[in-house]
Structures are given as C-alpha cells and as structure tokens.
C-alpha positions in Angstrom: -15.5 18.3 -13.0 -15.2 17.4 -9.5 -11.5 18.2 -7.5 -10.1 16.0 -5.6 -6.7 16.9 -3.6 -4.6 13.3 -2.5 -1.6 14.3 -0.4 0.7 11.7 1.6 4.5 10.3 0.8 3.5 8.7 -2.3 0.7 9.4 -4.2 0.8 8.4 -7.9 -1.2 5.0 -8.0 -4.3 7.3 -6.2 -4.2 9.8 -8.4 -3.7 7.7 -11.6 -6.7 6.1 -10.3 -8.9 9.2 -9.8 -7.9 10.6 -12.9 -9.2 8.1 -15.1 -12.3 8.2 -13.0 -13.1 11.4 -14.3 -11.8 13.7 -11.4 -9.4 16.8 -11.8 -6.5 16.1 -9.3 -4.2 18.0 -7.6 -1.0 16.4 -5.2 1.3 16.8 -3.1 3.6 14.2 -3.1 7.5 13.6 -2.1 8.5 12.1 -5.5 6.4 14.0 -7.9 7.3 10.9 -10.7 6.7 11.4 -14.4 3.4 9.8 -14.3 2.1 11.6 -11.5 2.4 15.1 -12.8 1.1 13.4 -16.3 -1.7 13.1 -14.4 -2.1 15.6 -12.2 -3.5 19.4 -12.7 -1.2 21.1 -10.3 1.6 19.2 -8.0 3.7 20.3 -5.2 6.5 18.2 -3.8 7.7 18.1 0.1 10.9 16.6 1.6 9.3 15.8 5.0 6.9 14.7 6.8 6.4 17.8 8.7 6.2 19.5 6.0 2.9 18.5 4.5 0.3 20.7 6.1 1.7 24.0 5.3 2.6 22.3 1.4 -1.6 20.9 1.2 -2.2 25.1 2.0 -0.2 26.4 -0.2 -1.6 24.2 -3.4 -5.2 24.4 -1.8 -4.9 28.0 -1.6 -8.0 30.2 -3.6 -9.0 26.7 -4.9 -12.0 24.7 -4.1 -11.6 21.1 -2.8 -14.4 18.5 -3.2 -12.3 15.7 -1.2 -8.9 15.6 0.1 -7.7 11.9 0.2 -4.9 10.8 2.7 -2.4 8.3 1.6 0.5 7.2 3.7 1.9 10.0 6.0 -0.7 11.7 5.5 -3.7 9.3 7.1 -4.2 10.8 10.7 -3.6 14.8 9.5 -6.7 17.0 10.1 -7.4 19.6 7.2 -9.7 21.7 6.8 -10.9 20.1 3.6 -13.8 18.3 2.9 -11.9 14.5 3.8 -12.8 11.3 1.9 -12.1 8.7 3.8 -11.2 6.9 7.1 -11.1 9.9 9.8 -7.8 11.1 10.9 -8.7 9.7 14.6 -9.7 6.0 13.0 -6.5 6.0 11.5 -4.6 7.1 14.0 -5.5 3.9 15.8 -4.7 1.7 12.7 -1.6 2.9 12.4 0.0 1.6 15.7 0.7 -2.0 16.0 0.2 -2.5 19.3 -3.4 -0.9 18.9 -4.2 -3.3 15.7 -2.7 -6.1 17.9 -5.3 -5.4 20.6 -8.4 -4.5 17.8 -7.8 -8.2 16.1 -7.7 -10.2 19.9 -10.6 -8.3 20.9 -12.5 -9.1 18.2 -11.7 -12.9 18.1 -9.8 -12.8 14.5 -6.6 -14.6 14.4 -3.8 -12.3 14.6 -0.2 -13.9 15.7 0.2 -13.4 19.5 2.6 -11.6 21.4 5.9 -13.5 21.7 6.3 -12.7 25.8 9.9 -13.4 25.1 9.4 -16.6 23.2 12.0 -17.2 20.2 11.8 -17.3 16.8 10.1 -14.0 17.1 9.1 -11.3 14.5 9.7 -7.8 16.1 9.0 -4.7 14.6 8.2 -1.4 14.9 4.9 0.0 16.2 4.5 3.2 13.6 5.6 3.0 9.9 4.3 1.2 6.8 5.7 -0.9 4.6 7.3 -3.7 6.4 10.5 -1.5 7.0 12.5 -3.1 9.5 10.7 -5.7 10.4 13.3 -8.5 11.3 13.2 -11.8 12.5 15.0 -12.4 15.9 16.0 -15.8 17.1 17.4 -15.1 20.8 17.7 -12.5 23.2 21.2 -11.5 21.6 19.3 -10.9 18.0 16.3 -9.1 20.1 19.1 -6.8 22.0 20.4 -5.9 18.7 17.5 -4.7 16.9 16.9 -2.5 19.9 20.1 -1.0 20.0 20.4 -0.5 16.0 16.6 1.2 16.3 16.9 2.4 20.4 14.5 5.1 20.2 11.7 3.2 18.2 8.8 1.5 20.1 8.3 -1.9 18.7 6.1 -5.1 19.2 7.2 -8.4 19.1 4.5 -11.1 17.9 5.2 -14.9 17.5 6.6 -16.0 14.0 4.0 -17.4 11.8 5.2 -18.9 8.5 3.1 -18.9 4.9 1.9 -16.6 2.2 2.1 -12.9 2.3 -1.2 -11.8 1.3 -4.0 -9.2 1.5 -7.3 -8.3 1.1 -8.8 -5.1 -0.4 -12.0 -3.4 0.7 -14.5 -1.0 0.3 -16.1 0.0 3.5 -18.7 2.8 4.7 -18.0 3.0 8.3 -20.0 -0.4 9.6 -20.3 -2.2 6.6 -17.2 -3.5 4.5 -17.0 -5.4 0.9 -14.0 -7.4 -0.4 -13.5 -6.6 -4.0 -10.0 -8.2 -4.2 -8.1 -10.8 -2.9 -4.3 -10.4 -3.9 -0.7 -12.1 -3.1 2.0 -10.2 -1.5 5.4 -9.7 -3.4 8.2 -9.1 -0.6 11.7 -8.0 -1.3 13.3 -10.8 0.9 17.2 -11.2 1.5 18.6 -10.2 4.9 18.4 -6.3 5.2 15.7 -4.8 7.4 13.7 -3.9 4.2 13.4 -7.7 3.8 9.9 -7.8 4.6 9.3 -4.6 2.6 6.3 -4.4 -0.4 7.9 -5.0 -3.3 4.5 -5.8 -5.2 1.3 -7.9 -6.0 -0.4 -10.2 -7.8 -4.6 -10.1 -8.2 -6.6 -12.2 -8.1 -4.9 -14.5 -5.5 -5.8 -17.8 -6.2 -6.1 -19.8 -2.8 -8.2 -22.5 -1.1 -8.0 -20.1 1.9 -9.2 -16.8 -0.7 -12.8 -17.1 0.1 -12.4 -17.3 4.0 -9.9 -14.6 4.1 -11.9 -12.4 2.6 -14.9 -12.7 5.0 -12.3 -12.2 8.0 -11.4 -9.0 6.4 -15.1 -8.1 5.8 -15.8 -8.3 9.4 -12.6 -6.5 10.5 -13.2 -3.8 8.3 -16.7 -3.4 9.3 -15.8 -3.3 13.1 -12.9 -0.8 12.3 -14.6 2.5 11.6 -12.4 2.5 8.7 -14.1 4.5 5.1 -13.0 3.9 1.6 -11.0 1.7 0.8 -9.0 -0.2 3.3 -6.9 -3.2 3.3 -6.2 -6.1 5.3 -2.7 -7.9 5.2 -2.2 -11.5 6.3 0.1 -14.3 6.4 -1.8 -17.6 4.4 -0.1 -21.0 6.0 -1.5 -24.6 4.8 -4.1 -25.1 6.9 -5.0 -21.2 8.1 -4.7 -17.9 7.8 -3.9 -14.8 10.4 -4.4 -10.8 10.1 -1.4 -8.7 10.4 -2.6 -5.2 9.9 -5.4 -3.0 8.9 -4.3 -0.4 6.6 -6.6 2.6 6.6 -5.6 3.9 2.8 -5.4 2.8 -0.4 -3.0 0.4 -0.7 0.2 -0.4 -2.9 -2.1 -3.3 -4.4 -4.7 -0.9 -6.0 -3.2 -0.9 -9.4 -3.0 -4.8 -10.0 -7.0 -4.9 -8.8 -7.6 -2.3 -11.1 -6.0 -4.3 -14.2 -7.3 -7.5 -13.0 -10.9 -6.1 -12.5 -11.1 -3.1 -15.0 -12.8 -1.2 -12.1 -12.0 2.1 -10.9 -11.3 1.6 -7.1 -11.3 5.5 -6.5 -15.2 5.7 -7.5 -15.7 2.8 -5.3 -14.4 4.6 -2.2 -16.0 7.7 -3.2 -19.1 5.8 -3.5 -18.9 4.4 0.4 -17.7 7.6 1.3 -21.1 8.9 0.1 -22.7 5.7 1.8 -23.0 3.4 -1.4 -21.0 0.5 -1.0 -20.6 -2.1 -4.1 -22.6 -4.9 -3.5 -20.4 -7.8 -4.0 -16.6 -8.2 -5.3 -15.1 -7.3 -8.4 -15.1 -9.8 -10.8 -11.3 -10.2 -12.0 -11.1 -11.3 -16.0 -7.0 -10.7 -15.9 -4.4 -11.8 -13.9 -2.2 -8.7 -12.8 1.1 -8.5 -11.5 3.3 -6.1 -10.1 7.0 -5.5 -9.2 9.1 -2.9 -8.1 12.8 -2.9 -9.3 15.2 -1.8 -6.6 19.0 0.1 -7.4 21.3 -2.9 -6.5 23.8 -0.3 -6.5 24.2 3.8 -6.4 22.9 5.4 -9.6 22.6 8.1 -11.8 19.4 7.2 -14.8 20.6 8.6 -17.7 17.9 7.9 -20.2 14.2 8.3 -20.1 11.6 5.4 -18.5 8.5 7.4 -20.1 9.6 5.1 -23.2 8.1 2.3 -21.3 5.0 4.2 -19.5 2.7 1.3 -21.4 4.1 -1.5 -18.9 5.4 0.8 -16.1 5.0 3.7 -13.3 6.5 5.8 -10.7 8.6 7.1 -13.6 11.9 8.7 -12.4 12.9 12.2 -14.2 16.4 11.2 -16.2 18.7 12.7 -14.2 17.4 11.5 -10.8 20.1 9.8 -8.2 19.0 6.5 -6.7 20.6 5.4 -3.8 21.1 1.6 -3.3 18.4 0.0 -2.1 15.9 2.3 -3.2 13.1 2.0 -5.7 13.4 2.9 -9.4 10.5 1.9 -10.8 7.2 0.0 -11.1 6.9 -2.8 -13.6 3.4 -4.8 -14.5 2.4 -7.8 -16.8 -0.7 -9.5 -16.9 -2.6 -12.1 -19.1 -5.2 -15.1 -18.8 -3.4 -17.0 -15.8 -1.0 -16.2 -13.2 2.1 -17.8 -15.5 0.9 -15.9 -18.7 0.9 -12.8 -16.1 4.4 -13.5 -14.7 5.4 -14.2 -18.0 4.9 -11.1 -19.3 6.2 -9.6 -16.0 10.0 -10.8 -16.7 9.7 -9.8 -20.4 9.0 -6.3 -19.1 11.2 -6.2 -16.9 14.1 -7.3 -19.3 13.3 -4.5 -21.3 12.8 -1.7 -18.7 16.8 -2.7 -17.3 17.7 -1.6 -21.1 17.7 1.9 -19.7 18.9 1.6 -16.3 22.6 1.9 -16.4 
C-alpha cells in the first residue's frame, strides 16, 4: 500500500479522499477532527503555521513517503519528500492576489480590474484563503478603515462585480488542464469580514454560463504551471462570467464533486501527477451539497457528532470550545436535483443542531 503524507491547516476532506482510494495516510493537521484521525494511520496536530516543517519531520521520521500533498498553509513549503502536486514556487505565485491579478490580464481572461480608486470597490488582502476579510468599501472613509483595522496587511482593490459565487475544479499535468466539475459557491454573507468566507458547495452547478466557464478554467489552468488538482473561483453575472483566483490545492468543493460524481479526485491528481490526465469531465449522477454550521455564540459541545458521521464531517471531539464565529461542523445532503439535494441538506441539518447546545 502506497503512503501518502497531506499536511497544511486543514486536511480531512484530502485525506478522507485518499483513503478511500486505497492509500495509507498520514497528517498533520491543526484540528485533528474525529474523522480525520478515523482515517488516518498516524496524525500529528500543530498550532501554527510556523510550525509545520519541523511537525511534517517528526511524523515523517524513519518512514517512507510515496507523496507528500500540500493543502492550504502548506502549498509553497519545500520538503524533502517526494511532492504531489503544483510546486512550491507555482504556488507561491497563486497565492498572491496581485500576482493572479496580473496572470488572468496577461492572459486575456476576464478577471475584475483594478478599482484605481473607483467606488463601490472590493478590497482585500493579497495572501490568505478563504475569502477572510474581504469587504466591500463604498468611499474613501470605508477604504481608510479597512486599512487601519488590517494596517500591516498588503491588499488589492478590484472593481465590484455582482453574480454567482462559483468555481471550477480541475485536473491538470503541468500544460494541460481538464474540468471534472463545475460547482456553486455557498458564502457565509452578513456583514463581518468573514462575509465572503466559504461556507460550502453545491455540484454539479447547473448554469447556462457552466460549459464556458469551464473552458476558461481549462485554459487558465493549463497556462498556470499548476499539477493536480486545482481550482478556479469566479463570480457568474447574467450575461458573463469573470475569474477571481486560482487555487493551487484541492479545494473545500472536493467532497460535493466526489458525491455528485462517485469518483475519487485524489487518484485523479495522482494520475496527472504521473502525467495521465482524465480525458473528459466526470459525469455527475447526484446532486451534492454542502454547508458548514458556524457557533452563533461561544460554546462548549457536550455530546458526540460521530452519531451523525453518515451526513457529516470535520467532527469536533465532545469537549472541544468553539468560539463564536467559528466552524463546528460539516453538513451534506444530496439526491436527484438540486431541491431534492437542499432538501435533504436542511433535514440534516435539523438533526445535527440536536447536539449542539
């Protein structure tokens, strides 16, 4: 059985993934949920992000490694492990803003310009995933205060588009790039700077504009140097459709493609890794949705989530303290149609708030 070590801020959906793909796994992760040591060999958790190399050592130590996977914090790290995946120096690029920015004009894909101090804006930071702190400024007062909240983080500020969150997930080989998936975008909304955070998915997304976002993604991906499985994220408005970032991972999405397809995306990036890319999407049969219940309040869980493992993950310990604001847990349904799979969804998530207190 081949070994595969996936390391980064939060692992589980990776190694869930190349588990049942046939792969021993071992992680080091800064949760270390239920399911993830369920699923993994050997685990070791980290508090930060400076941290990590000397934690990937230690569990690496006298063991050997077929492929070390990066997921986020972890993307632009240099190990010397045999890595699976978009180099460290690819991603470092992907993971700045600014450089994305200049990657989608000078490749003609439609990315939102600069503002040039044009309001309503969008301004956020130039590192960090997630959609964390990404806020919406309407005059130089509202662009002033960002800055001072946030005064020692470089940020870009890019014209505000309006339409569908969306995103596109690919397997590429280094030149080439294949879209298996094209999903929607669940954000958390309200007014706080996590507003425009991933809260969760729903695959296939089922769009006039599907098929043409796709082949942008196809042809960003293959210009990117990116390996494995990447993803694109846009904005979908009525009439068009522009590219916000390339994410050089596996992305937060990779579970609802998984349902919807009943395809292992882990042997698919192994696979381009290797050279082998798939050669055309993955047919979806189910709809598949995801959300992520947030703590709308301080709290302590009490009783145990594993009870609900068949329609969740990122399974808290009982006993583990959630600040407000911060994630409990994952929730999925899924059925025939987006309704059916929505459906489904609230059902679930009526019965996973039984044991929240």
């Amino acid at each position: 059985m081949r070994r595969v070590l996936v390391a980064g801020f939060a692992t589980r959906h990776v190694v869930q993934s190349a588990r049942r793909a046939g792969f021993e796994v071992y992680a080091v992760d800064h949760f270390c949920d239920q399911d993830l040591c369920w699923n993994a060999s050997k685990h070791l958790r980290f508090d930060e992000l400076e941290d990590l190399p000397d934690t990937i050592a230690t569990i690496a130590d006298g063991h050997t490694i077929d492929y070390f996977v990066a997921t986020s914090g972890a993307e632009d790290l240099a190990v010397p492990l045999p890595h699976a995946g978009t180099p460290a120096g690819v991603s470092a690029r992907f993971l700045d803003k600014l450089e994305i920015q200049t990657f989608f004009e000078d490749a003609h894909i439609p990315t939102p310009h600069l503002s040039d101090g044009r309001f309503p804006a969008m301004i956020k930071p130039r590192h960090g995933a997630g959609g964390w702190r990404n806020r919406v400024v309407r005059s130089p007062e509202d662009l002033r205060a960002w800055e001072e909240e946030w005064p020692d983080v470089p940020s870009i500020t890019q014209e505000l588009v309006s339409g569908i969150p969306a995103s596109v997930s690919c397997i590429a080989d280094g030149t080439r790039a294949v879209a298996i998936a094209v999903n929607e975008q669940i954000l958390r909304g309200g007014e706080s700077d996590r507003a425009y955070g991933f809260s969760g998915s729903i695959t296939p997304f089922d769009h006039p504009l599907a098929a043409k976002m796709a082949a942008i993604a196809e042809e960003a991906v293959g210009r990117s140097g990116c390996v494995g499985s990447v993803g694109v994220d846009f904005v979908v408005g009525d009439d068009d459709v522009w590219a916000i970032e390339i994410n050089p991972r596996f992305q937060g999405t990779l579970d609802t493609v998984e349902i919807a397809t009943g395809q292992s995306v882990f042997k698919r990036h192994i696979d381009a890794c290797q050279g082998t890319l798939p050669p055309h999407g993955l047919k979806s049969g189910t709809v598949a949705a995801r959300t992520i219940l947030f703590a709308d309040r301080d709290l302590t869980l009490t009783q145990d989530l594993g009870d609900c493992a068949d329609c969740c993950a990122d399974i808290p310990w009982p006993g583990t303290e959630i600040e407000e604001g911060g994630a409990v847990v994952s929730i999925y349904g899924w059925g025939h149609d987006r309704t059916a799979a929505l459906d489904m969804l609230d059902r679930n998530i009526t019965r996973v708030r039984q044991y929240i207190p």
